[in-house]
N, C-alpha and C positions, 0 to 999 in steps of 0.2 A: 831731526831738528827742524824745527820752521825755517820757509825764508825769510817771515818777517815773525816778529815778537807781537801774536794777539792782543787786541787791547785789554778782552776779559782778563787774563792774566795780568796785567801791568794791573788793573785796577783793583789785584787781590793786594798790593803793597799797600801797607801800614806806613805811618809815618815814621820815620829811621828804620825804615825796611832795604831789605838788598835783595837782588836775586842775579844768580847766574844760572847765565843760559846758551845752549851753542845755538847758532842762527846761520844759514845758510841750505845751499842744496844736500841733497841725502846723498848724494856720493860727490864724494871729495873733501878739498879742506872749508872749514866752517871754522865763524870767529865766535870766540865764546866771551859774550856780551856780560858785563858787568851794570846792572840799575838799581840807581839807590832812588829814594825818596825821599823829601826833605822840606817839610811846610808844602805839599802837596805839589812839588817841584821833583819833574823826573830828570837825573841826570843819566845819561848814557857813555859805557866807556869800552871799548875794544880792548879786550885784554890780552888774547893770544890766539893765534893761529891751533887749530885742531883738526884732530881726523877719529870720529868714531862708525863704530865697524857695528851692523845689528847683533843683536845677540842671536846665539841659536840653540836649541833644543840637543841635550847630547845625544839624542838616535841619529840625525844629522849631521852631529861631528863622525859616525861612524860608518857613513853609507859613501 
């Protein structure tokens, strides 16, 4: 996840667009950010508290 939400990506929303997204450090908890769009108006909203884990390859799960 980012620490912060790049602008390129915010400026891929459409008008009545959303996106979620987690946002914080890569280890630990991250808030997963809710933004909509609205007459060219970005609202920002903290939705919940998360913790994602990388994914891995299953020869890794086995070693």
């Amino acid at each position: 996840s980012p620490q912060k939400i790049p602008t390129p990506l915010i400026d891929q929303l459409t008008d009545g667009g959303r996106m979620i997204i987690p946002v914080g450090e890569k280890r630990g908890i991250q808030k997963l950010v809710l933004l909509r769009k609205d007459k060219s108006e970005i609202t920002k909203k903290e939705v919940m508290d998360v913790l994602f884990v990388p994914m891995v390859k299953d020869k890794e799960l086995r070693a």
